[in-house]
PASEBA-1860 file (N, C-alpha, C; in nm, 3 decimals):
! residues 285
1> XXXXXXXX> -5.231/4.503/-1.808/-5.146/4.462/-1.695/-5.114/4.312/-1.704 ~ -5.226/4.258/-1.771/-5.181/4.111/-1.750/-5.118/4.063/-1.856 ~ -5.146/4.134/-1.965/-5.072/4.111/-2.054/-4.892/4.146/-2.062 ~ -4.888/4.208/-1.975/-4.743/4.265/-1.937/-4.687/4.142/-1.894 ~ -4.724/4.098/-1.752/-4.712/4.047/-1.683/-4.666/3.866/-1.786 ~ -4.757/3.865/-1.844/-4.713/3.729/-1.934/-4.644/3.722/-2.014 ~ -4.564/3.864/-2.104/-4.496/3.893/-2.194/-4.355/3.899/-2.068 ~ -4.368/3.943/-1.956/-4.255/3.877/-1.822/-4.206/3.777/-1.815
9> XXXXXXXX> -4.314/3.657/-1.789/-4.285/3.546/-1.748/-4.251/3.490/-1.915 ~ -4.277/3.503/-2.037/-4.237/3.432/-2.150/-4.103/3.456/-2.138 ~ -4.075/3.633/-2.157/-3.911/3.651/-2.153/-3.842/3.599/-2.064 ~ -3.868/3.547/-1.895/-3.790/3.493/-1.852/-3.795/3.352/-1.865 ~ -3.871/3.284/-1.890/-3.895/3.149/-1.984/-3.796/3.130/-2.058 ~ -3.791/3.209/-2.170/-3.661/3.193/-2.287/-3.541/3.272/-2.247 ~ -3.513/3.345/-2.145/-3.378/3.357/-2.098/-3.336/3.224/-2.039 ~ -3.422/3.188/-1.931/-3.399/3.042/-1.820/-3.336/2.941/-1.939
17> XXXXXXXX> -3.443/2.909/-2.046/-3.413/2.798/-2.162/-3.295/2.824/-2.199 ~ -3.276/2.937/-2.277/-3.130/2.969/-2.324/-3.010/2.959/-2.238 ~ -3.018/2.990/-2.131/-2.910/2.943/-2.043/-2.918/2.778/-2.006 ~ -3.006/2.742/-1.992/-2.988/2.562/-1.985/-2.986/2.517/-2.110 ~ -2.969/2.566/-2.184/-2.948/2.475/-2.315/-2.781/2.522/-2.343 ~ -2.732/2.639/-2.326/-2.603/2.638/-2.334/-2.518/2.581/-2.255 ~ -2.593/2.468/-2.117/-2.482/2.441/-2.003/-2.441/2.319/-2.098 ~ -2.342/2.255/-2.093/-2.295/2.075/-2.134/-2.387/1.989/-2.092
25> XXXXXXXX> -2.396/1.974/-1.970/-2.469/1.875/-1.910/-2.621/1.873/-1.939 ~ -2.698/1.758/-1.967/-2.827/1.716/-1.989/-2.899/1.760/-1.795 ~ -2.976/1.858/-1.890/-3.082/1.939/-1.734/-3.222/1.906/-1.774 ~ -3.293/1.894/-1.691/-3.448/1.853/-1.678/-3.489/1.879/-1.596 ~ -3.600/1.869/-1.578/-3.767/1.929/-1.472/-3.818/1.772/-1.495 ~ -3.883/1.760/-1.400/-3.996/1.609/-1.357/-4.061/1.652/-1.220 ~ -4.173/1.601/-1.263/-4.284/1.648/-1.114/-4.297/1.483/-1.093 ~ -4.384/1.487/-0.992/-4.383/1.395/-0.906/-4.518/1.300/-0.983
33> XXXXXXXX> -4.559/1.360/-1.036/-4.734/1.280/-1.070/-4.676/1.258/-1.238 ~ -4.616/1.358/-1.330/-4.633/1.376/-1.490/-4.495/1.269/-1.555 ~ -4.416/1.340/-1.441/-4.254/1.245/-1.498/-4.210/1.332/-1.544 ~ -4.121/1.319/-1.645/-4.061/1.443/-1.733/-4.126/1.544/-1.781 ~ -4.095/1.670/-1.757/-4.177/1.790/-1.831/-4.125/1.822/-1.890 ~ -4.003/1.863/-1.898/-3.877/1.926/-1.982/-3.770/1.915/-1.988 ~ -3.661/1.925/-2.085/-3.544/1.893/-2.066/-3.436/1.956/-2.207 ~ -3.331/2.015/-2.150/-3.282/2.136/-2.261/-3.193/2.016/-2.410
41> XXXXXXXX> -3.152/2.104/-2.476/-3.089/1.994/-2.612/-3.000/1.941/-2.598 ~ -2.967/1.903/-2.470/-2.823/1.865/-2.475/-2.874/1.710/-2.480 ~ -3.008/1.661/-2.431/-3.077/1.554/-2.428/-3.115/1.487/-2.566 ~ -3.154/1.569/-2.627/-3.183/1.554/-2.775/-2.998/1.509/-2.869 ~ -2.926/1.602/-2.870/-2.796/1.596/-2.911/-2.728/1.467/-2.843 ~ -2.755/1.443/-2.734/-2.685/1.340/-2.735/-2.758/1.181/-2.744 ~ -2.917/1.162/-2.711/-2.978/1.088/-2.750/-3.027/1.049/-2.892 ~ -3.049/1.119/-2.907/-3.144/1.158/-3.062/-3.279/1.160/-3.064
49> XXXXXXXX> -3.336/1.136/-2.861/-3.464/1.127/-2.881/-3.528/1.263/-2.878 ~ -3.593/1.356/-2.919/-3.673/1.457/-2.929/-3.737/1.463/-2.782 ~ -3.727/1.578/-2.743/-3.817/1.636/-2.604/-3.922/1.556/-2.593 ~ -4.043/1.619/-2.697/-4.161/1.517/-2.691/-4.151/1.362/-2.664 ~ -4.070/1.318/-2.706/-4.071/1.156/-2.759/-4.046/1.119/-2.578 ~ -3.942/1.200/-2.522/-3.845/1.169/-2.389/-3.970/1.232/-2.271 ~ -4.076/1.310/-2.321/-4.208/1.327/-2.214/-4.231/1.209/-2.120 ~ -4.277/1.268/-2.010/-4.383/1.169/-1.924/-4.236/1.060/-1.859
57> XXXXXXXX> -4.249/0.917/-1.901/-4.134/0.845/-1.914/-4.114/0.771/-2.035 ~ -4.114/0.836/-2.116/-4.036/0.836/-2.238/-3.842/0.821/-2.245 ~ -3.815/0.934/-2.184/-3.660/0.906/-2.183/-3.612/0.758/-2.101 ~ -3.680/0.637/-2.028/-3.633/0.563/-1.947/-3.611/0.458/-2.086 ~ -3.648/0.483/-2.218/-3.672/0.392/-2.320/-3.486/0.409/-2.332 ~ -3.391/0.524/-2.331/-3.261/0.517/-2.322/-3.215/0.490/-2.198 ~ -3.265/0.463/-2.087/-3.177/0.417/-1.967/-3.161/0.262/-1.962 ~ -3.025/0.249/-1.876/-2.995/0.077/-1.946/-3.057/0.028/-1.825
65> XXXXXXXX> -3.120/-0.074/-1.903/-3.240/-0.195/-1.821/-3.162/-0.231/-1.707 ~ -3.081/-0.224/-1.652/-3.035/-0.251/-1.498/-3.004/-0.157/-1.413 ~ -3.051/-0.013/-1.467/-3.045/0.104/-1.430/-3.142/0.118/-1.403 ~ -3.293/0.107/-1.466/-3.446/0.149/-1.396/-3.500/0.166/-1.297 ~ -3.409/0.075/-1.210/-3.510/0.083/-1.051/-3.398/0.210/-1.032 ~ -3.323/0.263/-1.032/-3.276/0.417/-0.990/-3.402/0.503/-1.019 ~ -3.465/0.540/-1.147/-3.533/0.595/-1.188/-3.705/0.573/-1.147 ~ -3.704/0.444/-1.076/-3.810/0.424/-1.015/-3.907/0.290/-1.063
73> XXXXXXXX> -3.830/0.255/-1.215/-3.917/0.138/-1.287/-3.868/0.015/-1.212 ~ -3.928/-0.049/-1.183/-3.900/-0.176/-1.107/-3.925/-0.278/-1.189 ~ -3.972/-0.269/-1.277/-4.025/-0.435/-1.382/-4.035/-0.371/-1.509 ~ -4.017/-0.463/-1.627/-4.031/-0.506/-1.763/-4.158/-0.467/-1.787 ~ -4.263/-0.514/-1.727/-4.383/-0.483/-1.742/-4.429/-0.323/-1.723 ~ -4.346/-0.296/-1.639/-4.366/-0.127/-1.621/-4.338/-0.036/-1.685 ~ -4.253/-0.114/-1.749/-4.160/0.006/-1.864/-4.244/0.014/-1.984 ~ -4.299/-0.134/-2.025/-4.398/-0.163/-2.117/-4.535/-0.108/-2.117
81> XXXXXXXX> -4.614/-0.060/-2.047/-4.699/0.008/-2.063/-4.656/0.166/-2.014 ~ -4.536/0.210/-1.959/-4.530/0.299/-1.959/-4.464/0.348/-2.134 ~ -4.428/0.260/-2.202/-4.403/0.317/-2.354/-4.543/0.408/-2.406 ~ -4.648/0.385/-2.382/-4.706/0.470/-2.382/-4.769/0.589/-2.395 ~ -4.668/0.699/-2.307/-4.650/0.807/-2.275/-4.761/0.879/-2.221 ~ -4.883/0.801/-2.187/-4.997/0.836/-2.172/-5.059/0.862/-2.028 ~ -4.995/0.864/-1.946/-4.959/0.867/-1.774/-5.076/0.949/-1.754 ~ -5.138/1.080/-1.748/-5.207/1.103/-1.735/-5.303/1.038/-1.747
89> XXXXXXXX> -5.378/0.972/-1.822/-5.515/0.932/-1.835/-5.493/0.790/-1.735 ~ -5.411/0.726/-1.704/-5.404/0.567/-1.650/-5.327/0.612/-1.535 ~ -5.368/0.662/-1.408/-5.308/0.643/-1.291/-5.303/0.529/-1.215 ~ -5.394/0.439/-1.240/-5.329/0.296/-1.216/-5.163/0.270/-1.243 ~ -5.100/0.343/-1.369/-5.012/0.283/-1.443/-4.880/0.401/-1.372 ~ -4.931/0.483/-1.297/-4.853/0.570/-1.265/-4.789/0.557/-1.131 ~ -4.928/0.526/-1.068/-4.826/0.467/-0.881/-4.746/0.386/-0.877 ~ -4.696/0.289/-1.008/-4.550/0.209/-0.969/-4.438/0.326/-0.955
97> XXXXXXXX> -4.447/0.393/-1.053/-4.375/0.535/-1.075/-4.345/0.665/-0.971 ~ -4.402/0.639/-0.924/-4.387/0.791/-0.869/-4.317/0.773/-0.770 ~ -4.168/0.744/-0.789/-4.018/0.712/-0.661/-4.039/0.839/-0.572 ~ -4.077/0.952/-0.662/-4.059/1.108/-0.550/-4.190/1.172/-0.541 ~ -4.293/1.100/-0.506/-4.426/1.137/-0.476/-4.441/1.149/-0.304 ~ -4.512/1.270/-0.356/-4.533/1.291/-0.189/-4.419/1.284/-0.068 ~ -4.297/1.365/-0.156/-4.197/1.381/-0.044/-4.091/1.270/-0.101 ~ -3.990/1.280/0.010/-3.926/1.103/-0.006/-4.023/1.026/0.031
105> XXXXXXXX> -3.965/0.893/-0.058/-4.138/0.829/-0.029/-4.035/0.702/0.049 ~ -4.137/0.579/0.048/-4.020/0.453/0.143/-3.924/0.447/0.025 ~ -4.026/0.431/-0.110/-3.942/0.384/-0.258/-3.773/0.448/-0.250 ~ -3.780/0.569/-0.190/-3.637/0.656/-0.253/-3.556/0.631/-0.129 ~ -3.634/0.626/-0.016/-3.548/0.590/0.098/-3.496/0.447/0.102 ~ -3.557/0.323/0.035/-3.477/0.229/0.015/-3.370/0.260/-0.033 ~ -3.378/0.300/-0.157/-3.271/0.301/-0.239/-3.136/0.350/-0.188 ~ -3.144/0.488/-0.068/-3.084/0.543/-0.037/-2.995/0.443/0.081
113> XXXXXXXX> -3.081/0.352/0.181/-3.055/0.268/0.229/-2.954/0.182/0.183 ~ -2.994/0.115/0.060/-2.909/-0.025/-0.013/-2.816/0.035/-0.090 ~ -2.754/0.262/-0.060/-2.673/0.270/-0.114/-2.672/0.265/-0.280 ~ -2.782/0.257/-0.361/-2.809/0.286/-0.458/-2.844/0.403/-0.536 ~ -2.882/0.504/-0.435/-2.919/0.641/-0.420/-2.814/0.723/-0.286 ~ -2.721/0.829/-0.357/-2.686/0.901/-0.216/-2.764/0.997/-0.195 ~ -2.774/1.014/-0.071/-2.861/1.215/-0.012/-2.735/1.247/0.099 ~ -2.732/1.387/0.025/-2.674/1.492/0.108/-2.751/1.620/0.115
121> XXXXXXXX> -2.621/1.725/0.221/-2.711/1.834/0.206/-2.608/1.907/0.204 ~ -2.666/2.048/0.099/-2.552/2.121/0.105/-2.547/2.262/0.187 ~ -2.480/2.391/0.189/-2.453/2.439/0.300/-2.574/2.524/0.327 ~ -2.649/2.539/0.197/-2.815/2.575/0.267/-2.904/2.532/0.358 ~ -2.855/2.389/0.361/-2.989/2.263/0.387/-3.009/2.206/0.335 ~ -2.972/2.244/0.193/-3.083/2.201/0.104/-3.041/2.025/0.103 ~ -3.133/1.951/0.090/-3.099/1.836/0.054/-3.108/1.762/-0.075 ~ -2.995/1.719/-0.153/-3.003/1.652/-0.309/-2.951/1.517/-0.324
129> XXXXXXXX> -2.981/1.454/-0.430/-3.017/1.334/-0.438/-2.903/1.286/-0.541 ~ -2.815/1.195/-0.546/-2.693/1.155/-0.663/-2.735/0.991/-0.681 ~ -2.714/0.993/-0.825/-2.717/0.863/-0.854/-2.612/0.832/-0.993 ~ -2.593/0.727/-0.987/-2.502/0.692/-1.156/-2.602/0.599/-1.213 ~ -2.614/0.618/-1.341/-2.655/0.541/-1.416/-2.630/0.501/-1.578 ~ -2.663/0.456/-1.670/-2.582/0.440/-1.803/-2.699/0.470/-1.864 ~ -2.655/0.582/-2.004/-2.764/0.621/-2.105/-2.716/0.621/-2.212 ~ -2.833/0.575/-2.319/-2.769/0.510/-2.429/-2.753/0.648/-2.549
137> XXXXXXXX> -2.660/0.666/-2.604/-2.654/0.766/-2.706/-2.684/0.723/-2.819 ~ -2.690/0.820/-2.933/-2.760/0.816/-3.001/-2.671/0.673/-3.153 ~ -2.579/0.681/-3.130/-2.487/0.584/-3.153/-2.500/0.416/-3.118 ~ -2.575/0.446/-3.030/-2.605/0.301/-2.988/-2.522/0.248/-2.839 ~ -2.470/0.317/-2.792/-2.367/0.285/-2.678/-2.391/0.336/-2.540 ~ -2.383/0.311/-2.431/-2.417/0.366/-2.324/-2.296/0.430/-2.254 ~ -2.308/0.545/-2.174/-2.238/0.607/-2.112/-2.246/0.576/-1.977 ~ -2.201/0.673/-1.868/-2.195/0.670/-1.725/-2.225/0.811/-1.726
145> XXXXXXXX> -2.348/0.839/-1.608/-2.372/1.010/-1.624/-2.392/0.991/-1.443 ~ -2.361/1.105/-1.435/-2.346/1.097/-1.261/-2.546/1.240/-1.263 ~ -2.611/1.160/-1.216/-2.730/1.196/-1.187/-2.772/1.284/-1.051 ~ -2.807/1.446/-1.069/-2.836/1.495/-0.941/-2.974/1.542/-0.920 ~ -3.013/1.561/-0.831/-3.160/1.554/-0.839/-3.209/1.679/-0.696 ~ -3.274/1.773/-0.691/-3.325/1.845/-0.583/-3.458/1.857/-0.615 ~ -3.548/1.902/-0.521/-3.675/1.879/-0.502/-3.726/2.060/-0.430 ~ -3.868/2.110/-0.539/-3.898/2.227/-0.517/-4.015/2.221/-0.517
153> XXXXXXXX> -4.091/2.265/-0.372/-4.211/2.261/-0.359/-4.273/2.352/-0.453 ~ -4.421/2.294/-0.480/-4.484/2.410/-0.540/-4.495/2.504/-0.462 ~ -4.528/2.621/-0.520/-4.550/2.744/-0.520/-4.705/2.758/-0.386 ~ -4.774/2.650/-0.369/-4.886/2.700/-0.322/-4.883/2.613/-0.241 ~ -4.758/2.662/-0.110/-4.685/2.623/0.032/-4.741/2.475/0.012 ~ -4.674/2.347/-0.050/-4.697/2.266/-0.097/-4.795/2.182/-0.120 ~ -4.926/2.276/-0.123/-5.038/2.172/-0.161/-5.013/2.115/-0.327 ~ -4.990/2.174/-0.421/-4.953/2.128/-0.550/-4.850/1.989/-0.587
161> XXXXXXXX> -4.821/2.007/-0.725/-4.759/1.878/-0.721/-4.615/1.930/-0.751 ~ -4.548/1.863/-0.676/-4.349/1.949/-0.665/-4.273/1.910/-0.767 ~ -4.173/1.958/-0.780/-4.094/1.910/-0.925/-3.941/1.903/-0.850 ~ -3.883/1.805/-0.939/-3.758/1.780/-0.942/-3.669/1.815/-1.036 ~ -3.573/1.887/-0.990/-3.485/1.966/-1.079/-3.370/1.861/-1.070 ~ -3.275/1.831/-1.226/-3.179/1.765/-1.206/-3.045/1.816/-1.360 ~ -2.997/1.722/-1.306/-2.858/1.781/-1.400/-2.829/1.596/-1.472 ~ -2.802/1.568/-1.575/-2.708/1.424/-1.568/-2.509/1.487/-1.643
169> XXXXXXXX> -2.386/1.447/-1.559/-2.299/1.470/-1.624/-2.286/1.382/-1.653 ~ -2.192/1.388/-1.794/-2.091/1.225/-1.829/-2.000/1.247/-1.779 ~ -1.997/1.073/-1.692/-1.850/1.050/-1.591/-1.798/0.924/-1.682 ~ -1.777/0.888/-1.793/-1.797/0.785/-1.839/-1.665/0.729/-1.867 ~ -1.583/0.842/-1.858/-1.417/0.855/-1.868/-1.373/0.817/-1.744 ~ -1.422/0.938/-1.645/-1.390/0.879/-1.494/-1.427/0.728/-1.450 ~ -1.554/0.635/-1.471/-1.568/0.560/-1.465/-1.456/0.439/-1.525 ~ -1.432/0.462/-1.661/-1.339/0.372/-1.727/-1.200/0.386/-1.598
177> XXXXXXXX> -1.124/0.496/-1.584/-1.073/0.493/-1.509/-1.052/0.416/-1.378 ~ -1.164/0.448/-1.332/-1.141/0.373/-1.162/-1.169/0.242/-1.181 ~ -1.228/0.171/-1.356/-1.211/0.036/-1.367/-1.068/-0.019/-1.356 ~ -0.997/0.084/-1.422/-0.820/0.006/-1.499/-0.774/0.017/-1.349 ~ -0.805/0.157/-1.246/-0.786/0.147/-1.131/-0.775/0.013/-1.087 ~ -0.937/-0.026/-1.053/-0.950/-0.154/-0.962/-0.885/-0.266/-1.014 ~ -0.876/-0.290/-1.145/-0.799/-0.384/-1.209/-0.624/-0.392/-1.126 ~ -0.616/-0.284/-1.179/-0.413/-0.269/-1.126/-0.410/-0.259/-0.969
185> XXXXXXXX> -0.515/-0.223/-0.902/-0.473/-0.231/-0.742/-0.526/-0.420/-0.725 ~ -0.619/-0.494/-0.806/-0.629/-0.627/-0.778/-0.513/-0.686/-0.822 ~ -0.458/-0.660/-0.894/-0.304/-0.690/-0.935/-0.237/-0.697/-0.836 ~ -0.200/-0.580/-0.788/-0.088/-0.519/-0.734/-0.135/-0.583/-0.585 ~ -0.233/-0.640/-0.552/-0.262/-0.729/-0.423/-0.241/-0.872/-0.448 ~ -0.269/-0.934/-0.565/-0.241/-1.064/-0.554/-0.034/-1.100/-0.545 ~ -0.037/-0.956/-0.649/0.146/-1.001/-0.585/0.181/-0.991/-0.486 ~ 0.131/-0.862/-0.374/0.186/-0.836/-0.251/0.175/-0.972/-0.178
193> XXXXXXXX> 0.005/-1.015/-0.232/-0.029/-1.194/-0.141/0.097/-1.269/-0.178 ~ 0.153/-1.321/-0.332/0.243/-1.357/-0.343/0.412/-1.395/-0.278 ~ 0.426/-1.250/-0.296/0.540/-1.201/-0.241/0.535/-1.212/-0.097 ~ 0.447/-1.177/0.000/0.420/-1.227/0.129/0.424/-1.382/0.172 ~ 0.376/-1.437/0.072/0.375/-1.551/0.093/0.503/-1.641/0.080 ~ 0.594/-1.575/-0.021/0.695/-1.631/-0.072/0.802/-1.625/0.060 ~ 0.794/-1.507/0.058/0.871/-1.459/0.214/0.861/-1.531/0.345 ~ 0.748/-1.521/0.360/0.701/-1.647/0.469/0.736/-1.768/0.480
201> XXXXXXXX> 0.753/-1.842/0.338/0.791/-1.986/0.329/0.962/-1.994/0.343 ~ 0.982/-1.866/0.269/1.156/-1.874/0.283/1.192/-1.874/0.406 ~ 1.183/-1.794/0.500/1.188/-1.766/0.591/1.172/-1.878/0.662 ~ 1.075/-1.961/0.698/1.030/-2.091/0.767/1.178/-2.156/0.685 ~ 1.217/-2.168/0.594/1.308/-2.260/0.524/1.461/-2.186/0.576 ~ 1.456/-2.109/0.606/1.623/-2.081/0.624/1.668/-2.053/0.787 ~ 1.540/-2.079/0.832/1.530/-2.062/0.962/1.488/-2.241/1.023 ~ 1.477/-2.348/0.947/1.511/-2.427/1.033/1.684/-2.498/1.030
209> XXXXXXXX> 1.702/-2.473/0.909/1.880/-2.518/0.959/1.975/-2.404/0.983 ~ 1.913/-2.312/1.045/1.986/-2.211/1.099/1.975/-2.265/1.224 ~ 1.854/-2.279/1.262/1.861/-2.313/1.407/1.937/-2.426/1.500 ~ 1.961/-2.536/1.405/2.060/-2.623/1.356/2.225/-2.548/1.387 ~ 2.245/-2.463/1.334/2.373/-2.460/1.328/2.372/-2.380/1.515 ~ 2.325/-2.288/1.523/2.286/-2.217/1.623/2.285/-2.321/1.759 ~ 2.239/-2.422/1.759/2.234/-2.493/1.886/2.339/-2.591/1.863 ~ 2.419/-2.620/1.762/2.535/-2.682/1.794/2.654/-2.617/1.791
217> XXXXXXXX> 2.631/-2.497/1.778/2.770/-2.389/1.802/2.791/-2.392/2.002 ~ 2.710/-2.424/2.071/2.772/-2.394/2.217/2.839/-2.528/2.210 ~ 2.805/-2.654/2.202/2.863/-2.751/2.222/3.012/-2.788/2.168 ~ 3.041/-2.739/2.040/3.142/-2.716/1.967/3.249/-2.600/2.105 ~ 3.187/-2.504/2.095/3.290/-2.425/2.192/3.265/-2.506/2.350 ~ 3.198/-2.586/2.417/3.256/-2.654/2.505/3.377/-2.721/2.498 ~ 3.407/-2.781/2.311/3.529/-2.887/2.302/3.681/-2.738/2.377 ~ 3.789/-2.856/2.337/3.919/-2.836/2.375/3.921/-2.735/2.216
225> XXXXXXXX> 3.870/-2.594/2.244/3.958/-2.541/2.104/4.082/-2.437/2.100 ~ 4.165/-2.400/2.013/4.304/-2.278/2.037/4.193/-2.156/2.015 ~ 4.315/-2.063/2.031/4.253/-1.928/2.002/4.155/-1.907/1.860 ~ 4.262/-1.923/1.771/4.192/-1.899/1.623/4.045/-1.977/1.588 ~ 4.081/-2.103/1.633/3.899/-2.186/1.627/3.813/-2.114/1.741 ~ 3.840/-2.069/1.836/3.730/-2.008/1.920/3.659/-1.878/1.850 ~ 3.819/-1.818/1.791/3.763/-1.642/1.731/3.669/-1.698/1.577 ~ 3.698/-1.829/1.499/3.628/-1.879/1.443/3.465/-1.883/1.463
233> XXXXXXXX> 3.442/-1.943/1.540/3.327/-2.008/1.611/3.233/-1.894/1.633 ~ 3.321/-1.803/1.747/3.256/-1.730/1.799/3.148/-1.598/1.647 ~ 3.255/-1.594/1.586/3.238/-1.519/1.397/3.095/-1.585/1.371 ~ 3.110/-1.744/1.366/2.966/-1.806/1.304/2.866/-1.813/1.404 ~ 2.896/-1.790/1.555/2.793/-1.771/1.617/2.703/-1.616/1.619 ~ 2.808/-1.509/1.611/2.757/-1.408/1.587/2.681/-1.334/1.435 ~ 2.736/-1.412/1.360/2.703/-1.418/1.205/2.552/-1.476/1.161 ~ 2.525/-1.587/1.268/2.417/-1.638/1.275/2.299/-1.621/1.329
241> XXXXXXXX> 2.326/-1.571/1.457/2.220/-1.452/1.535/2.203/-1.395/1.452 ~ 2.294/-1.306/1.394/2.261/-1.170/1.348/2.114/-1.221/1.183 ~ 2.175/-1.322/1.150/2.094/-1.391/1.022/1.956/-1.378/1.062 ~ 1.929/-1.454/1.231/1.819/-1.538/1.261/1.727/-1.379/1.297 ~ 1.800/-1.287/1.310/1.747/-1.179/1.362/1.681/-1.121/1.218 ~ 1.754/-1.129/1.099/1.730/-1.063/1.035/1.551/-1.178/0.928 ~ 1.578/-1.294/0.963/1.479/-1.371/0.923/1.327/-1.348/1.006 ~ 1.368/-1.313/1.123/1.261/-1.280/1.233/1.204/-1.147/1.165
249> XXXXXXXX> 1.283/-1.036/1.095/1.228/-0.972/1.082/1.132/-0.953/0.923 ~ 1.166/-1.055/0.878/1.116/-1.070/0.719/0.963/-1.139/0.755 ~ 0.964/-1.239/0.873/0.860/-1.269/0.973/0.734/-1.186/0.995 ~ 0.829/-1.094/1.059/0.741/-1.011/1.118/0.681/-0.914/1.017 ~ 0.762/-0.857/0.919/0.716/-0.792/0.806/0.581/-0.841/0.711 ~ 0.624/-0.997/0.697/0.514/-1.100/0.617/0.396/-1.053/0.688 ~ 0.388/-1.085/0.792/0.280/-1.106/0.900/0.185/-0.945/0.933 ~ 0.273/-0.840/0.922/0.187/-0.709/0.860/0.156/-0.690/0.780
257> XXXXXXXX> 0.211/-0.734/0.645/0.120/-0.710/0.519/-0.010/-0.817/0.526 ~ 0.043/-0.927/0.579/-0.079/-1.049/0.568/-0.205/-0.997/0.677 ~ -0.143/-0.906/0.760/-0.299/-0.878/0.855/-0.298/-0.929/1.012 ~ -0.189/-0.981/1.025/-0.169/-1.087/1.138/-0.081/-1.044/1.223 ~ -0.034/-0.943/1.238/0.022/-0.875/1.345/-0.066/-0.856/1.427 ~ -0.063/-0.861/1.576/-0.100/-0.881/1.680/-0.049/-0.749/1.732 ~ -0.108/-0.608/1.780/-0.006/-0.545/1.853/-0.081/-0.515/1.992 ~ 0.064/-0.556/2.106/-0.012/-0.558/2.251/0.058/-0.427/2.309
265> XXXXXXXX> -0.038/-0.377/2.415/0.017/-0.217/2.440/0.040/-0.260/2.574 ~ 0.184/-0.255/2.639/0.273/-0.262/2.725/0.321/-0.174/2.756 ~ 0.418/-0.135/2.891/0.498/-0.065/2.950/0.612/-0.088/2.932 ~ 0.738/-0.035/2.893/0.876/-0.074/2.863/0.930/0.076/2.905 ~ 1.101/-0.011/2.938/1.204/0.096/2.974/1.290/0.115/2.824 ~ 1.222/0.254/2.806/1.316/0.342/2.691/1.465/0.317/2.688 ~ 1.559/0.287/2.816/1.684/0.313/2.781/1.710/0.196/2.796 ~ 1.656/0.076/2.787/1.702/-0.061/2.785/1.664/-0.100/2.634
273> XXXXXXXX> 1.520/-0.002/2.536/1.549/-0.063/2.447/1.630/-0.023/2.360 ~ 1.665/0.107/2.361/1.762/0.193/2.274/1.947/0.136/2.309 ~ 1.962/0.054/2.445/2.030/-0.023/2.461/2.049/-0.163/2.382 ~ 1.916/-0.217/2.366/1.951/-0.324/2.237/1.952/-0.310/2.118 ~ 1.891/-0.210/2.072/1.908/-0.158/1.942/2.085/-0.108/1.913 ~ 2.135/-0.030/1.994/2.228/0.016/1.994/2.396/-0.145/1.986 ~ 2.342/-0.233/2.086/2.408/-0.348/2.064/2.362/-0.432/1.938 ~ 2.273/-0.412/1.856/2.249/-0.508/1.743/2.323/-0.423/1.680
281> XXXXX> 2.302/-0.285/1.645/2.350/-0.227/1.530/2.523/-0.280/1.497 ~ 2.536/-0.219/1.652/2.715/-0.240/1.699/2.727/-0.377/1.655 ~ 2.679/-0.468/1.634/2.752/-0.640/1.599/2.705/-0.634/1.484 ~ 2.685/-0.556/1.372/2.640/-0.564/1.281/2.737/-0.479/1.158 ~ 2.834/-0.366/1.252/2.901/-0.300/1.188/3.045/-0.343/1.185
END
């Protein structure tokens, strides 16, 4: 019987393996006390480090040194005797380590805090853990792998020690991306600043000797003038409004892209303003 029973659990052993070794993405097991237990070939294939070698915390020897505190290493020194691989026998050397001991610990809830770590939950409950970080291939170069992480009590209603199940994808493409992204939208803001700005100054500039002409047009039509100089006059007075109107609004435009619009919430009569709109258009056509 028991021998059945273990010739069970082997076959579903090497079904489980065989299906995580055929997914793309680098999958692993880590408990909370050992570190890495396992992890299918996609780890090997794209590292070059061997399962064994990547045991315990072995694989943090490919995570890039400003990536570690994701993974839980906080110092140079930690990483250094954790080369090692010897975690078991030196639990001194292990409590810097253990980010997912005993639950979320404060360690993972910082992280999650300073936004270095996300937690969600998905429509089970369940709650999982995302992180990005860069791993070096076997080439010598580091990637971007988007890191997920869930947490499964042991088996013996959690007195045991729990394991963390995770996935790493390469986002390393997507990443390059939303760089050239941020690049071309910082672009595409320093001109808008530009161009706002340019607008603004013109505007201040064609609007003070407008105003100029504008306040000496009534005095002019006080003089002794004939018909034709009045229908004159009256042409550059209306020609000029219509300008100062249209500078007000290059104004006002500047001043929304720049952030500086002010908007105040008032009461107004609808058919008085569709009345001035209706008279600008009309002196305009």
């Amino acid at each position: 019987m028991r021998a059945a029973q273990e010739r069970e659990v082997f076959a579903t052993n090497v079904k489980y393996r065989a299906l995580a070794n055929s997914i793309p993405q680098i999958v692993f097991e880590a408990t909370e006390l050992r570190g890495l237990i396992s992890a299918n070939e996609q780890w090997h294939l794209y590292t070059g480090q061997t399962t064994e070698e990547a045991m315990n915390y072995g694989f943090t020897a490919y995570i890039h040194p400003d990536d570690l505190e994701k993974c839980g290493v906080l110092s140079t020194e930690i990483v250094r005797v954790r080369g090692t691989n010897d975690v078991t026998t030196s639990q001194p050397d292990v409590a810097p380590l253990k980010l997912f001991a005993n639950g979320v610990t404060p360690g993972l809830l910082d992280l999650v805090n300073q936004g270095i770590v996300n937690s969600q939950q998905d429509e089970n409950g369940r709650i999982f853990y995302t992180t990005e970080l860069r791993i070096r291939s076997k080439g010598g170069g580091y990637r971007w792998h988007l890191v997920r992480l869930v947490k499964v009590e042991a088996s013996n209603f959690g007195d045991g020690e729990a394991s963390w199940y995770g996935t790493c994808t390469d986002i390393n493409d997507r990443k390059l991306l939303e760089r050239e992204l941020n690049k071309a939208m910082q672009k595409l803001n320093r001109e808008m600043e530009s161009k706002t700005k340019f607008f603004s100054n013109m505007s201040h500039e064609i609007r003070t000797p407008l105003n100029g002409i504008l306040g000496t047009i009534p005095f002019i039509l006080d003089t002794a003038l004939d018909n034709e100089q009045r229908r004159m006059m009256d042409t550059i007075q209306n020609s000029s409004t219509n300008l100062r109107e249209l500078v007000d609004n290059i104004l006002d435009v500047s001043r929304v892209e720049a952030g500086k619009m002010n908007m105040v919430k008032s009461w107004f009569h609808l058919r008085s303003v569709l009345e001035d709109v209706i008279d600008t258009v009309a002196s305009r056509a």
